[in-house]
C-alpha positions as CSV (number, residue, x, y, z in Angstrom):
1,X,-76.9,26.8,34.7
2,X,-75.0,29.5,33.3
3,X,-71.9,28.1,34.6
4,X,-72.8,24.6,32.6
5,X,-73.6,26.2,29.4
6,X,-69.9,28.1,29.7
7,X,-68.2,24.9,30.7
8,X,-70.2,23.2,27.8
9,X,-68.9,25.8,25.1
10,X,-65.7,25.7,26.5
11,X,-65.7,21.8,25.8
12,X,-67.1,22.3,22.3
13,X,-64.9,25.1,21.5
14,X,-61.7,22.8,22.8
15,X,-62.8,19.9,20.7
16,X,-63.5,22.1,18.0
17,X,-59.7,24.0,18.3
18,X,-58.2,20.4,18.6
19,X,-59.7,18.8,15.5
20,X,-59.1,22.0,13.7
21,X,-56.0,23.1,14.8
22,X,-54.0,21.1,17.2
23,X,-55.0,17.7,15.2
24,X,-53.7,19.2,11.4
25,X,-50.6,20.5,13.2
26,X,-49.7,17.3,15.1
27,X,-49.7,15.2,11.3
28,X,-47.5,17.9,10.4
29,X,-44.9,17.6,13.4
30,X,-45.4,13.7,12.8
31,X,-44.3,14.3,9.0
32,X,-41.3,16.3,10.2
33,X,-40.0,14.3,12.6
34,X,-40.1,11.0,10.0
35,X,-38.2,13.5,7.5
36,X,-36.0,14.6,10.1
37,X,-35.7,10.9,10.9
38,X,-34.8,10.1,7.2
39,X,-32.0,13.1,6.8
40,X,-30.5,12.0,10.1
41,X,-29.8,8.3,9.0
42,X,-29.2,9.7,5.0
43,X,-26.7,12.1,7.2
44,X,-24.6,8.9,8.9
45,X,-24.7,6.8,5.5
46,X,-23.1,9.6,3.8
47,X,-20.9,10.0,6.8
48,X,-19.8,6.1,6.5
49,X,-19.3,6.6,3.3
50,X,-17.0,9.3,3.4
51,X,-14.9,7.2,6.3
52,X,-15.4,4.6,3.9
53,X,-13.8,6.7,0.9
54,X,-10.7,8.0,3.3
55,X,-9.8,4.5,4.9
56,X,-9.7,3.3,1.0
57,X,-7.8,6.0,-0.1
58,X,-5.4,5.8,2.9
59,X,-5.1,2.1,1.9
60,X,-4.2,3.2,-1.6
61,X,-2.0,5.8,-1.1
62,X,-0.3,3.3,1.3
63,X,-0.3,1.2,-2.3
64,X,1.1,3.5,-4.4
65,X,4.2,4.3,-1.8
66,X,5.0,0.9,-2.1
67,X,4.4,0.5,-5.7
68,X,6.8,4.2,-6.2
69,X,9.3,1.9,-3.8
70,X,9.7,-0.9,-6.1
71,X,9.7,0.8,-8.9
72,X,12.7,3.0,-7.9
73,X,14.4,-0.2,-6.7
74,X,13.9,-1.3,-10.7
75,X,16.6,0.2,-12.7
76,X,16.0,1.5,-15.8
77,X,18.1,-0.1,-18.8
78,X,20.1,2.8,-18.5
79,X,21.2,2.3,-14.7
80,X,22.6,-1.2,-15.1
81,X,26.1,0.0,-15.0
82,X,25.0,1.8,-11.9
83,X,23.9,-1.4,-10.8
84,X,26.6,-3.5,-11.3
85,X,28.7,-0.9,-9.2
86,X,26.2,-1.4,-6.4
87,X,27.9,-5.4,-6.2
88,X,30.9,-4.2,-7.0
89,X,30.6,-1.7,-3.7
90,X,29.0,-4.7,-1.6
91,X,31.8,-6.8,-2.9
92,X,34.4,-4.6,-1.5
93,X,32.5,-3.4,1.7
94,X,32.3,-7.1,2.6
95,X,36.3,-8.3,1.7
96,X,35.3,-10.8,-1.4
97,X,37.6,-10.3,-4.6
98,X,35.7,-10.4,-8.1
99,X,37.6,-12.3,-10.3
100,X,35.0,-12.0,-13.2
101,X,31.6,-10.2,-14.3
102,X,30.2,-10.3,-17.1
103,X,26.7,-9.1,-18.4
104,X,24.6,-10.7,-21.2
105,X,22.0,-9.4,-23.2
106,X,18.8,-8.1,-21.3
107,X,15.4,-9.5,-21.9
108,X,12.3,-8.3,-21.6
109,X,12.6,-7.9,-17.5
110,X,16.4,-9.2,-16.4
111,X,19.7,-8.7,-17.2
112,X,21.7,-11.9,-17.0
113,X,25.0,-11.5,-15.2
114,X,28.0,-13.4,-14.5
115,X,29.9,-12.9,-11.3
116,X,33.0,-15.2,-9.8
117,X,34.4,-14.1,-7.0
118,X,36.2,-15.3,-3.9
119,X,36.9,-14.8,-0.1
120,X,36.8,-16.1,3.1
121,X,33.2,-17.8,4.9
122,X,32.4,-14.8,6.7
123,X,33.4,-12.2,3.6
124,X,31.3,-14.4,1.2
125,X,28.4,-15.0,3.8
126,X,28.5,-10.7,3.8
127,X,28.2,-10.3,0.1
128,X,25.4,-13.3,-0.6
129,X,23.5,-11.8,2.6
130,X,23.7,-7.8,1.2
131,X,23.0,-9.1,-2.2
132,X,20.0,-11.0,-1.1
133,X,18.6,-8.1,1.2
134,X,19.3,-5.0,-1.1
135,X,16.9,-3.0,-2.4
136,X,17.7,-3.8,-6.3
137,X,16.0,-6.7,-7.1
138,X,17.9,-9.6,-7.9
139,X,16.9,-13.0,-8.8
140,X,19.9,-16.0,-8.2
141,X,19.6,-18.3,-11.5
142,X,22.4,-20.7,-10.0
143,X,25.3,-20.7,-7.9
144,X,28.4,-23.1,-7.2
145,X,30.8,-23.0,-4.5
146,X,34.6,-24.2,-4.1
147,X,37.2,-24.2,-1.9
148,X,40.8,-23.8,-2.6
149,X,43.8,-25.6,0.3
150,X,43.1,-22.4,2.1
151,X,40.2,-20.7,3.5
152,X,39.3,-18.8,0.7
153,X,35.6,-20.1,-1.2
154,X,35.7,-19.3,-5.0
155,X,31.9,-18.6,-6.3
156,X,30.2,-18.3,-9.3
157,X,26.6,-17.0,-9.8
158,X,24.6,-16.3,-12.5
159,X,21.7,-13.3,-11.9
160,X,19.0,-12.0,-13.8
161,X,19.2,-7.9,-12.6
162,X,15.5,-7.2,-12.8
163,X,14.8,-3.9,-14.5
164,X,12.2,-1.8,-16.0
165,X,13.4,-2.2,-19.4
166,X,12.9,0.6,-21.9
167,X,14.7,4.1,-20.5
């Protein structure tokens, strides 16, 4: 009998302890875990973010070394002359003879210029292909070609020099 009435105070007293104590502490874990839940995904938004933030700023920066490319291959109004001894260097790496240039009056963006030249297929081929692939942008307004008796081609091109304008 004695043994019963332990057991049953033992029962009581471990029903007792778990709706006093165990139960209260188990809505606590419960409430921890869903706010460790919450700061673990608040944790990997912020950290998508973030990779976010560098692959956009990798993309930019990617941007702006392109942009900083261009814009050096812009002359300022004060580097046409350097310009126009660019071509004149292409002209005489590649064999063509210049038998006129001529620049006009810039606008806003381009400087117009005149250029007639001569030389053979394969030295006038070299110049129009360096002048089309340099770095200086150029834009071709028109072009006419001849040939004399001989080999030579005679050609005349008008160009708009693109530029930055201002200094």
């Amino acid at each position: 009998m004695k043994k019963r009435r332990y057991g049953l105070i033992l029962l009581v007293l471990a029903v007792f302890g778990w709706f006093a104590g165990v139960r209260p502490q188990l809505r606590t874990f419960e409430e921890h875990s869903l706010n460790h839940k919450i700061k673990i995904e608040e944790v990997a938004s912020y950290t998508q973010r973030l990779n976010d933030i560098e692959l956009i700023q990798g993309q930019g920066e990617a941007v702006q070394k392109n942009l900083q490319a261009l814009y050096l291959a812009m002359p300022s109004s004060t580097q046409i002359p350097e310009v126009l001894v660019m071509i004149e260097a292409l002209g005489a790496s590649t064999g063509i003879v210049f038998s006129t240039a001529s620049v006009g009056n810039p606008t806003s963006s381009e400087v117009p210029v005149a250029l007639t030249f001569s030389g053979s297929l394969e030295a006038t081929t070299s110049f129009l292909n360096a002048v089309y692939s340099n770095i200086r942008a150029v834009s071709v307004k028109s072009q006419s070609l001849s040939s004399s008796e001989g080999t030579n081609l005679t050609v005349t091109m008008q160009l708009g020099l693109v530029y930055k304008g201002g200094k």
